[in-house]
C-alpha positions as CSV (number, residue, x, y, z in Angstrom):
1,X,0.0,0.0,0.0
2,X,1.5,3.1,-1.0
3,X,2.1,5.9,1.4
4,X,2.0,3.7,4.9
5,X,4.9,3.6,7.0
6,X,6.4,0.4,7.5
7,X,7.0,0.7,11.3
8,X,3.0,1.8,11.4
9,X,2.0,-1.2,9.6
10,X,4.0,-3.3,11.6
11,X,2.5,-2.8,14.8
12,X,-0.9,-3.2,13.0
13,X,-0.4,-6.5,11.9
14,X,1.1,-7.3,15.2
15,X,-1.7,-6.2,17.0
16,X,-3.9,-7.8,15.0
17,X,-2.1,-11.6,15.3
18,X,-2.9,-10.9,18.9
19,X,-6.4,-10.1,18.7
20,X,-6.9,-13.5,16.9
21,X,-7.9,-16.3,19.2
22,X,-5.5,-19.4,18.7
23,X,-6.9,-22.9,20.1
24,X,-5.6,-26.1,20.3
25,X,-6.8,-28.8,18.1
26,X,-6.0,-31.7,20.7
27,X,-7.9,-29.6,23.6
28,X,-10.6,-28.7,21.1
29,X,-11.4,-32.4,20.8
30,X,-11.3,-33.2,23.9
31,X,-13.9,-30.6,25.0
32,X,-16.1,-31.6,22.3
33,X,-15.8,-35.3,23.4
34,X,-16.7,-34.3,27.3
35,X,-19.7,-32.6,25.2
36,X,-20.6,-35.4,23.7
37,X,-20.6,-37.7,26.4
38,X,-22.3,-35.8,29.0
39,X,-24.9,-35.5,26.7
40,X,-25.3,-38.7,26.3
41,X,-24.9,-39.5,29.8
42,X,-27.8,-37.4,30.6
43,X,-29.9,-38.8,27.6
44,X,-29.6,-42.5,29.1
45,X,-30.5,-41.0,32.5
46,X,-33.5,-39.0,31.6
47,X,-34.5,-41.8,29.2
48,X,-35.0,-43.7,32.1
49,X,-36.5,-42.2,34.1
50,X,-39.2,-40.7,31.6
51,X,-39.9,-44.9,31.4
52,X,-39.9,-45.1,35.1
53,X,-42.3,-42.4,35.5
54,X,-44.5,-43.2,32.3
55,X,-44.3,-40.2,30.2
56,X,-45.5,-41.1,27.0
57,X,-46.4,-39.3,23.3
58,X,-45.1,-35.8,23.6
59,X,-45.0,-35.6,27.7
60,X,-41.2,-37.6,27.1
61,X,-39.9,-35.2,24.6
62,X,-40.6,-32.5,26.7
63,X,-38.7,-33.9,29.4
64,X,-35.9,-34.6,27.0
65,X,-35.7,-31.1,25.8
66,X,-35.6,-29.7,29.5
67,X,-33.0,-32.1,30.4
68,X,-30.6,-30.9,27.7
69,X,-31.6,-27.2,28.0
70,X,-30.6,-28.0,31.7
71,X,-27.6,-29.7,30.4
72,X,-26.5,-26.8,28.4
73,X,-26.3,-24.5,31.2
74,X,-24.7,-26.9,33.8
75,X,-22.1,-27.0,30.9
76,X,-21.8,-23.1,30.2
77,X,-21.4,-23.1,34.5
78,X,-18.9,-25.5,33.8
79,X,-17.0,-23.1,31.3
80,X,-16.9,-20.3,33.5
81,X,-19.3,-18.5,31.0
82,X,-16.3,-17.4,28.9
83,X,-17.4,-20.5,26.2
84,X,-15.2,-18.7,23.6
85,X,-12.0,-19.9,25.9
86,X,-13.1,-23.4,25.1
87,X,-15.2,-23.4,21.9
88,X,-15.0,-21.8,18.5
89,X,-18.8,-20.5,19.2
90,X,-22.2,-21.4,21.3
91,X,-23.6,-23.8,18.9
92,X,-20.7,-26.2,19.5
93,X,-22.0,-26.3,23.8
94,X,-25.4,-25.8,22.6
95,X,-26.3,-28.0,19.9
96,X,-23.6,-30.1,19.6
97,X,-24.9,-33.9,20.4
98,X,-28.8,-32.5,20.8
99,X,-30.2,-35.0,18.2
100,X,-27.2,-38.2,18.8
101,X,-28.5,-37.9,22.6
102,X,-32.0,-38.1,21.0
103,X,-31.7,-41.9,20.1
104,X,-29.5,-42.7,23.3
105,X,-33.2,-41.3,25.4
106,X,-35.7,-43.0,22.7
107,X,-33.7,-46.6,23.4
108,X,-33.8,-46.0,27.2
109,X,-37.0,-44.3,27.6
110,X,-38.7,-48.0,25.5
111,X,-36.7,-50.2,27.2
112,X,-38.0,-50.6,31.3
């Protein structure tokens, strides 16, 4: 770009590598697995005890929705609430393993 100075630009980009978040890949995966289990971990639970209780039709999916809502924020707790130290964004602690956890609750909820 003609007209900068060099040392100006310098300290731009400099400041701007630091702004940039860097994560670790190995530490990214294993957050994302703790994700995924808990939430699977839950799902088994609440699946049974939706069957112990006798929800049925849409009275079980209810419950299933509230237990991973409730899941979600005992896992943002978890994080501190600073989720971007541990995750590219909200979807990953949010979504992530909503619909897997879905068939883990279906198989326990049928089953007692």
């Amino acid at each position: 770009m003609a007209g900068q100075d060099s040392t100006s630009s310098g300290k731009k980009s400099s400041e701007a590598a630091n702004d940039l978040p860097t994560f670790n890949s190995e530490n990214m995966q294993s957050n994302m697995k703790v994700i995924y289990y808990s939430r699977t971990f839950m799902a088994i639970i609440a699946g049974v005890i939706a069957g112990i209780l006798g929800f049925t039709s849409w009275k079980g999916f209810v419950f299933y929705f509230l237990v991973m809502a409730i899941t979600s924020v005992g896992l943002i707790a978890k994080a501190g609430f600073s989720i971007h130290s541990y995750f590219d964004s909200w979807n990953q602690i949010v979504l992530d393993g909503f619909f897997g956890g879905l068939m883990s609750f279906v198989l326990f909820w049928t089953y007692p």
